[in-house]
Chimera marker file (.cmm) of the C-alpha trace (Angstrom):
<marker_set name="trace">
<marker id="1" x="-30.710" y="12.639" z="-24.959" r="1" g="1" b="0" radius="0.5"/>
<marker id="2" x="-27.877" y="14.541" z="-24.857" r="1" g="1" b="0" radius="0.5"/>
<marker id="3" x="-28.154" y="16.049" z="-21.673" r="1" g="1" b="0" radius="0.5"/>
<marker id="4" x="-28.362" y="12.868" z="-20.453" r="1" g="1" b="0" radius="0.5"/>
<marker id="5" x="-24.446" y="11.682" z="-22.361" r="1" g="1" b="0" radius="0.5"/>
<marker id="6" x="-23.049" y="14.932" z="-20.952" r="1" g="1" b="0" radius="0.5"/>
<marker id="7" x="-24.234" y="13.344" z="-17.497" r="1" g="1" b="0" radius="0.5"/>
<marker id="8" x="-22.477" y="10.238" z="-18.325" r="1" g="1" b="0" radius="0.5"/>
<marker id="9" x="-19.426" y="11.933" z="-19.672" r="1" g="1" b="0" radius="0.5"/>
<marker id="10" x="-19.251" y="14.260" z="-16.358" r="1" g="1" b="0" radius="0.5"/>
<marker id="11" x="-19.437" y="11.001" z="-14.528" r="1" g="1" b="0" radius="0.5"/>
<marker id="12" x="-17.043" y="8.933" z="-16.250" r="1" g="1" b="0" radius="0.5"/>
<marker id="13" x="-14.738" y="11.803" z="-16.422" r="1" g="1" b="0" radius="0.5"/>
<marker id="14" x="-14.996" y="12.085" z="-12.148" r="1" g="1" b="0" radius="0.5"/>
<marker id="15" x="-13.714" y="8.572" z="-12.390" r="1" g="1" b="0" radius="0.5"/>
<marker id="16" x="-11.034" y="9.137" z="-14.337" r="1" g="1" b="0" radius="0.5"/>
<marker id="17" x="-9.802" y="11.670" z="-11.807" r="1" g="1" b="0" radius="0.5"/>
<marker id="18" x="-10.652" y="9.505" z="-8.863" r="1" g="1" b="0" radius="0.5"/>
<marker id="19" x="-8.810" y="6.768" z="-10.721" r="1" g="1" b="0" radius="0.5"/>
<marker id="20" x="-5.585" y="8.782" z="-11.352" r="1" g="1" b="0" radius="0.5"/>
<marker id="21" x="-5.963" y="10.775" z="-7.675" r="1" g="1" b="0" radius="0.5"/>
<marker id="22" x="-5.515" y="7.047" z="-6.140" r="1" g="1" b="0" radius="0.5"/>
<marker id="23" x="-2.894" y="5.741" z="-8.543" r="1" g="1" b="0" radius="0.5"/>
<marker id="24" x="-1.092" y="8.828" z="-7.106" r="1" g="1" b="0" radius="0.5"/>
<marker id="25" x="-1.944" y="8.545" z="-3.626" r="1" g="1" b="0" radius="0.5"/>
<marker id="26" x="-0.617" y="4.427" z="-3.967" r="1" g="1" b="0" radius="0.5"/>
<marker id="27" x="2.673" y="5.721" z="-5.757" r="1" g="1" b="0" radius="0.5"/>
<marker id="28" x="3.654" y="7.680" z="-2.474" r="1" g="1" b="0" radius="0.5"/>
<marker id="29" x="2.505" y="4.970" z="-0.435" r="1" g="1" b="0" radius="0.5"/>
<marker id="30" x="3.997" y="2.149" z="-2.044" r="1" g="1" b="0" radius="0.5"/>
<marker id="31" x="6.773" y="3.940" z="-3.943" r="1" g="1" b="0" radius="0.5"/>
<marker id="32" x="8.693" y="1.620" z="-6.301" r="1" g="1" b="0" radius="0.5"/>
<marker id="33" x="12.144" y="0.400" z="-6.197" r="1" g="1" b="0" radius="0.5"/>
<marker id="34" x="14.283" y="-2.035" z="-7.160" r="1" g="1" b="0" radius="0.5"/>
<marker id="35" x="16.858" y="-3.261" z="-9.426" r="1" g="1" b="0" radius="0.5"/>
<marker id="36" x="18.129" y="-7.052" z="-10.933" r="1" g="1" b="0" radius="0.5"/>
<marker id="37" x="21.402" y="-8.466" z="-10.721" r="1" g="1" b="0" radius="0.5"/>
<marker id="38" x="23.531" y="-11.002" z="-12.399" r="1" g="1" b="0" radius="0.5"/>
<marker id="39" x="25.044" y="-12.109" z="-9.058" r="1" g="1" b="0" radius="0.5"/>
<marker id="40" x="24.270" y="-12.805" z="-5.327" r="1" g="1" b="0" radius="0.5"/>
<marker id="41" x="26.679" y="-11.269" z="-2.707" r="1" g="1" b="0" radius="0.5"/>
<marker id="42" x="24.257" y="-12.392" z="-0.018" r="1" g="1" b="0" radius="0.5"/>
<marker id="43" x="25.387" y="-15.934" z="0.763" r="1" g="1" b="0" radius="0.5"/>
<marker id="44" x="27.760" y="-18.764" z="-0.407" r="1" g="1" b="0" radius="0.5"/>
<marker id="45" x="24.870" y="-21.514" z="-0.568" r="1" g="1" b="0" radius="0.5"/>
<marker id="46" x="23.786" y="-23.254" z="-3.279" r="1" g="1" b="0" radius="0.5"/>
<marker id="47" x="20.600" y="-23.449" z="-5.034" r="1" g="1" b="0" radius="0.5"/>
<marker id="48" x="18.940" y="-26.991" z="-5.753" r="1" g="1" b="0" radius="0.5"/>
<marker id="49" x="19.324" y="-27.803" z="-9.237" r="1" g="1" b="0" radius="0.5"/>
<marker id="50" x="15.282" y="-28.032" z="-9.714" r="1" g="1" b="0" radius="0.5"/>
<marker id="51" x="13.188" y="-25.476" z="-8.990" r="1" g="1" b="0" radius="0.5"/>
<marker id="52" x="9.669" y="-26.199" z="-7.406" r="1" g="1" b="0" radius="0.5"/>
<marker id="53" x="7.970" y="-23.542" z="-9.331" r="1" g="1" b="0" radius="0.5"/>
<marker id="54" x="8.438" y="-20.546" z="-10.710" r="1" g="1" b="0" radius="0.5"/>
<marker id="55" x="6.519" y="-16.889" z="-9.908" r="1" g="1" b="0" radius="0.5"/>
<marker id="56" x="5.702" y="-14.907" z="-12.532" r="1" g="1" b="0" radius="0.5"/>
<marker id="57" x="6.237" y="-11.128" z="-11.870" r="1" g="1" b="0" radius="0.5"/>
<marker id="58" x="5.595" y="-8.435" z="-14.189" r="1" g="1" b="0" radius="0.5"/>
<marker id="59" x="8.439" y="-5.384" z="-14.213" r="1" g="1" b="0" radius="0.5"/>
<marker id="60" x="7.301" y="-1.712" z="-14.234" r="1" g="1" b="0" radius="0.5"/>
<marker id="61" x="8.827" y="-1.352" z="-18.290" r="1" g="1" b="0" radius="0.5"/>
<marker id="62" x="5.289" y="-4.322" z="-18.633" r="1" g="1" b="0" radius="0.5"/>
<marker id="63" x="7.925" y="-7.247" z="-19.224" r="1" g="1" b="0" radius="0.5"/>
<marker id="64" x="6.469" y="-10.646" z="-17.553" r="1" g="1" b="0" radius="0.5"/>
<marker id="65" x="9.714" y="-12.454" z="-16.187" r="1" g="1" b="0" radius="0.5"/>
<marker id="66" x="9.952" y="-15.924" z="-14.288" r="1" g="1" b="0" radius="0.5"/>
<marker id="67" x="11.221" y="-16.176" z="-10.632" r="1" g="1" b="0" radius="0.5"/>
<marker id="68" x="12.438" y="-19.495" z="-9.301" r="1" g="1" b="0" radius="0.5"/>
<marker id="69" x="11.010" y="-20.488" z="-6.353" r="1" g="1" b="0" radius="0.5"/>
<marker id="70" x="12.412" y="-23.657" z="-4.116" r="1" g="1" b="0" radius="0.5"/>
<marker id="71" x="11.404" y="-26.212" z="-1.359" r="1" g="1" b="0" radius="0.5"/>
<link id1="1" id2="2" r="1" g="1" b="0" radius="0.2"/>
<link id1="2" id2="3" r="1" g="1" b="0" radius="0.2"/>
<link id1="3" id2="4" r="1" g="1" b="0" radius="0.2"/>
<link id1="4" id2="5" r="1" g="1" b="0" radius="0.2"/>
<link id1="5" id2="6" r="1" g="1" b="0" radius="0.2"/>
<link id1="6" id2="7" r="1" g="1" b="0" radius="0.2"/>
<link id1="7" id2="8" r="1" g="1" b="0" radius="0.2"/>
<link id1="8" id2="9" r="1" g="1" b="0" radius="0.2"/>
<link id1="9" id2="10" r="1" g="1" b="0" radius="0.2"/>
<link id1="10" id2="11" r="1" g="1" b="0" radius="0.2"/>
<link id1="11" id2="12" r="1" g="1" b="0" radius="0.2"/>
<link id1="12" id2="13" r="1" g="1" b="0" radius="0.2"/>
<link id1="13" id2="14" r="1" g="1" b="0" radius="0.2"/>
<link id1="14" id2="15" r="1" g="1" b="0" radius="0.2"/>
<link id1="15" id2="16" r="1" g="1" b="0" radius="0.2"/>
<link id1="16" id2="17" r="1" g="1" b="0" radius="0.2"/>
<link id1="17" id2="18" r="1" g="1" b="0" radius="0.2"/>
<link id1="18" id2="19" r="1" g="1" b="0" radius="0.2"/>
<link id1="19" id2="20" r="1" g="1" b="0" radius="0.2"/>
<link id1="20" id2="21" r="1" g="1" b="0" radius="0.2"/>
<link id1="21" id2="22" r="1" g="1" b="0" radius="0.2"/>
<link id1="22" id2="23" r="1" g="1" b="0" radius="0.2"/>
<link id1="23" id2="24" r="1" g="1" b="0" radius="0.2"/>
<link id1="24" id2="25" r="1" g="1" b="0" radius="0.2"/>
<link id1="25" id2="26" r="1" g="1" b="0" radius="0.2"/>
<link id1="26" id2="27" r="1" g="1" b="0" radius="0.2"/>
<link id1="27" id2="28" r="1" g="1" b="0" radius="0.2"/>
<link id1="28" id2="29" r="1" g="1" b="0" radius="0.2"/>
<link id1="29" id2="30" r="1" g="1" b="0" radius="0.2"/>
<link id1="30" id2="31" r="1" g="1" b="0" radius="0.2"/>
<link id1="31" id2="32" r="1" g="1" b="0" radius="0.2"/>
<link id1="32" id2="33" r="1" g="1" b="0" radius="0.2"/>
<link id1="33" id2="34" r="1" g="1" b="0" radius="0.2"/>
<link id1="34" id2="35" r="1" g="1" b="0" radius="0.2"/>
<link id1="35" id2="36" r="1" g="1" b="0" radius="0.2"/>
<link id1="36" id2="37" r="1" g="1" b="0" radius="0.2"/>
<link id1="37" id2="38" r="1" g="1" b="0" radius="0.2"/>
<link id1="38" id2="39" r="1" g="1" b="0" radius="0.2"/>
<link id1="39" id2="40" r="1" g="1" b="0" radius="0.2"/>
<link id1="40" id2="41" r="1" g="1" b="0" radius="0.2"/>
<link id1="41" id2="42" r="1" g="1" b="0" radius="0.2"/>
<link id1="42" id2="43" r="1" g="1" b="0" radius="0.2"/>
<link id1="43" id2="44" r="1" g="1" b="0" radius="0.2"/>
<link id1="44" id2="45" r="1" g="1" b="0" radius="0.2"/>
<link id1="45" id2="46" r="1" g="1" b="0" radius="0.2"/>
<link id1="46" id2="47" r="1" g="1" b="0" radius="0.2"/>
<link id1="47" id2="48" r="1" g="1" b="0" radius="0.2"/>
<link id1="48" id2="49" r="1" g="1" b="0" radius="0.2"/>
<link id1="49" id2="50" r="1" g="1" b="0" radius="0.2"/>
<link id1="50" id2="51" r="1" g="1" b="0" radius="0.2"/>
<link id1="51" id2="52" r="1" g="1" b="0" radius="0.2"/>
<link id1="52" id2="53" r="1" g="1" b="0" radius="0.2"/>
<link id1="53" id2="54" r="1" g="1" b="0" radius="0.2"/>
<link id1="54" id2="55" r="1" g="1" b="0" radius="0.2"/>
<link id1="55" id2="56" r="1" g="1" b="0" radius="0.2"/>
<link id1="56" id2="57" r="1" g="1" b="0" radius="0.2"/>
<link id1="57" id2="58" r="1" g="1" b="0" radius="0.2"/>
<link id1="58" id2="59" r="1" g="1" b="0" radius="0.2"/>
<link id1="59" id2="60" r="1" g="1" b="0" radius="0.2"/>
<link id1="60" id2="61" r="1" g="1" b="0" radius="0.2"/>
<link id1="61" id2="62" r="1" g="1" b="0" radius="0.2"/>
<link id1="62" id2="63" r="1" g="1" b="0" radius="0.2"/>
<link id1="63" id2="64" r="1" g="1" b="0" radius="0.2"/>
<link id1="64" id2="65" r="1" g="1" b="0" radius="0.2"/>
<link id1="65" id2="66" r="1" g="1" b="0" radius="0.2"/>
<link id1="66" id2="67" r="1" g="1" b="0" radius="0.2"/>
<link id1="67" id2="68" r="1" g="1" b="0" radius="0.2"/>
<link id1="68" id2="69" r="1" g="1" b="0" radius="0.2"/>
<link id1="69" id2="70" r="1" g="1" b="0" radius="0.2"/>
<link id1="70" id2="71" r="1" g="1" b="0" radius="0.2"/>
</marker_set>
């Protein structure tokens, strides 16, 4: 029995590396940027007064914010 949990921890624990080795690999891939603003400075015109929905994006500090989206 317990040569067959230090099987299963040797496996899970490859996983965990594999896991963290593509995590990695993705970062340098898709490296992450960005930033918010209070302002546009990217054009004069003006945004409908009703939204038709709203996307939901999560920001890397793991707060879930709400993105306008219109027709």
């Amino acid at each position: 029995m317990a040569q067959e949990n230090s099987g299963v921890l040797a496996t899970l624990q490859q996983g965990v590396q594999a896991i963290n080795q593509l995590i990695q690999k993705m970062g340098t891939i898709f490296p992450v940027s960005g930033g918010t603003s209070t302002s546009a400075t990217g054009g004069s015109a003006t945004l409908p007064s009703n939204p038709v929905g709203f996307i939901v994006v999560t920001l890397p500090n793991g707060t879930a914010v709400k993105v306008p989206f219109y027709d």
